[in-house]
Backbone as JSON, one array per atom type, in Angstrom:
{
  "sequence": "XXXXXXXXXXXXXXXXXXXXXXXXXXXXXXXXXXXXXXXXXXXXXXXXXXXXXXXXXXXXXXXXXX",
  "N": [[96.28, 265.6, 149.42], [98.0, 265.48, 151.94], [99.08, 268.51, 151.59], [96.9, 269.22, 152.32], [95.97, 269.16, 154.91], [98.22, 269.69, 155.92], [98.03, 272.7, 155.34], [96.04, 273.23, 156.93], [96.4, 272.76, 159.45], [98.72, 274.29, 159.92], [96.89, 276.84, 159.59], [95.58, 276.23, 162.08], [97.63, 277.03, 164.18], [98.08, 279.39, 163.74], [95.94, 280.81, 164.26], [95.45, 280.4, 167.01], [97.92, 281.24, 167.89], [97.98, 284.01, 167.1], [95.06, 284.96, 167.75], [92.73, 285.02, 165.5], [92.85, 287.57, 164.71], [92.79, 290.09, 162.17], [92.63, 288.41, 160.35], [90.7, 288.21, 158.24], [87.24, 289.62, 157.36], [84.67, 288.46, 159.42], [84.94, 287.75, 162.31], [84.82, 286.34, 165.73], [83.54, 284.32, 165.81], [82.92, 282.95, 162.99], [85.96, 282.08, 162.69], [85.72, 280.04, 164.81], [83.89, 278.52, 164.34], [85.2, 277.7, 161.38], [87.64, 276.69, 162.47], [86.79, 274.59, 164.42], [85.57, 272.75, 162.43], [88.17, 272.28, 160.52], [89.74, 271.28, 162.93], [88.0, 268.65, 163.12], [88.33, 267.82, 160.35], [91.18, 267.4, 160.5], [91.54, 265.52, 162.4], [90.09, 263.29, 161.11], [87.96, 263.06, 160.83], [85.85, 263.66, 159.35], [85.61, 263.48, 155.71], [87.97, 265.06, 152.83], [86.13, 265.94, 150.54], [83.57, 266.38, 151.8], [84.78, 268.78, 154.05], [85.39, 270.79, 152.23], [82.82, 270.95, 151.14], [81.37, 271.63, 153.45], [82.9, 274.0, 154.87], [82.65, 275.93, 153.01], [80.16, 276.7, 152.42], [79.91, 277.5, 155.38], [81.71, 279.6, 154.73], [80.24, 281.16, 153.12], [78.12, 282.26, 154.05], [76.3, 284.56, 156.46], [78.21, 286.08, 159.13], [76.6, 286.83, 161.12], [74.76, 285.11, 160.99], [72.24, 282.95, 162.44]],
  "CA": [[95.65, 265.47, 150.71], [98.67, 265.85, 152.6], [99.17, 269.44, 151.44], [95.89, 270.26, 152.66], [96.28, 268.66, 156.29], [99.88, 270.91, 156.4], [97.4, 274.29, 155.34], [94.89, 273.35, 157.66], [97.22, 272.56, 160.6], [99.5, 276.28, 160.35], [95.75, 277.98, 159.87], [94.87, 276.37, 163.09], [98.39, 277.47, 164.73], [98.39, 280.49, 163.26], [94.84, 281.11, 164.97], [95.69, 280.22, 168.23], [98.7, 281.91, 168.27], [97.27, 285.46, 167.41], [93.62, 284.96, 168.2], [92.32, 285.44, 164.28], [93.04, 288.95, 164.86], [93.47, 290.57, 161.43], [93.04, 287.52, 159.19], [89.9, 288.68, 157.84], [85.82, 289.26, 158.06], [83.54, 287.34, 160.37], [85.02, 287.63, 164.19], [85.76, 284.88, 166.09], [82.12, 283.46, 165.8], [83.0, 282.29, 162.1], [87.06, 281.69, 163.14], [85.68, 279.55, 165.55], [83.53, 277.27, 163.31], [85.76, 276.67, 160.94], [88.68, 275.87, 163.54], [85.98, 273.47, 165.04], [85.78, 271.75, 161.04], [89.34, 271.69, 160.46], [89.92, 269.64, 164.0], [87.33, 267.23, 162.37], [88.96, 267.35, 159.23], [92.48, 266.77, 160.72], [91.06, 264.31, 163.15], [89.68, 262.28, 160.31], [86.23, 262.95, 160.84], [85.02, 263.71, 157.9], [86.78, 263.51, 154.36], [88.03, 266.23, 152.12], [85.32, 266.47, 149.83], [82.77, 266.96, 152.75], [85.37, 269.76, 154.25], [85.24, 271.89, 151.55], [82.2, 271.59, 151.22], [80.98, 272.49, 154.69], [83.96, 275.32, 154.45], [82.25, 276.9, 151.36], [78.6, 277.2, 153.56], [80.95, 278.76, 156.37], [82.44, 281.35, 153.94], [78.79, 282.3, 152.34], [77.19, 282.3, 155.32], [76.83, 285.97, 156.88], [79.04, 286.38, 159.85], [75.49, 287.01, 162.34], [73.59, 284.58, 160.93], [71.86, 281.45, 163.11]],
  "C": [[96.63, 265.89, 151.81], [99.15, 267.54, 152.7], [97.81, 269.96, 152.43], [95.87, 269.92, 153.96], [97.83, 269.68, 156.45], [99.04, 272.54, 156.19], [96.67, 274.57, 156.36], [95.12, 273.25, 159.3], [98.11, 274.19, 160.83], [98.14, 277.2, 160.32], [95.49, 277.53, 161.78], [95.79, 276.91, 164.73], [98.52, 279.14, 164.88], [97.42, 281.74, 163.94], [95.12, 281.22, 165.95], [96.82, 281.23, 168.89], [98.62, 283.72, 168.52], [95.79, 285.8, 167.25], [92.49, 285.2, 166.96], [92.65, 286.83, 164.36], [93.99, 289.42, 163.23], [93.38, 289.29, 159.78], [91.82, 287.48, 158.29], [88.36, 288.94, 158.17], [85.48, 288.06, 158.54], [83.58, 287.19, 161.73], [85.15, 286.36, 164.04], [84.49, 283.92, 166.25], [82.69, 282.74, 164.25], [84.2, 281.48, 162.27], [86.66, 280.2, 163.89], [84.83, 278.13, 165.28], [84.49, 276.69, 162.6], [87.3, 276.06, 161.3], [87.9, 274.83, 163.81], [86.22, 272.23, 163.39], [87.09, 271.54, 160.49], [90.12, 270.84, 161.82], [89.08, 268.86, 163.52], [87.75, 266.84, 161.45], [90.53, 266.57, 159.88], [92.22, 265.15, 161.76], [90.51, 262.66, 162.58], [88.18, 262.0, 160.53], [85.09, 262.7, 160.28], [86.16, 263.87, 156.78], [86.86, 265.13, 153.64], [86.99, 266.72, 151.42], [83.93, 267.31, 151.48], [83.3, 268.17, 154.2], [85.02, 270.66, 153.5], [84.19, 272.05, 151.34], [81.03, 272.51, 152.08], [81.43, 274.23, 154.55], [83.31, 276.59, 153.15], [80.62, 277.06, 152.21], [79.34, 278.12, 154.28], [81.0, 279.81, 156.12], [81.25, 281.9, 153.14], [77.77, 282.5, 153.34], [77.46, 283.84, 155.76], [77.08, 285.46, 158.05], [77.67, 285.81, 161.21], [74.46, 285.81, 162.26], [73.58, 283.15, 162.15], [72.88, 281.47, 164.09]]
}
């Protein structure tokens, strides 16, 4: 758990710092979701299991959709 709170904390630095630019498909419409679900996750919002599996909708989701 702690590993994944240290991955999920440098993704959301890592974002900020160079704007997703380059870190793969979806623009900053998908970037921008699952920044929004990892501040809930780190925040203690919701638990790990219900992270990943939000996170896994996110990443099969097309980019335009809804």
């Amino acid at each position: 758990m702690f590993w994944v709170l240290v991955a999920v904390l440098v993704r959301l630095l890592v974002v900020r710092r160079w704007g997703g630019r380059g870190l793969g498909p979806g623009g900053a419409r998908r970037d921008s979701a699952e920044q929004t679900l990892a501040t809930r996750f780190a925040a203690g919002d919701i638990d790990e299991r219900e992270y990943r599996a939000r996170l896994g909708v996110l990443r099969a989701a097309p980019p335009d959709a809804g």
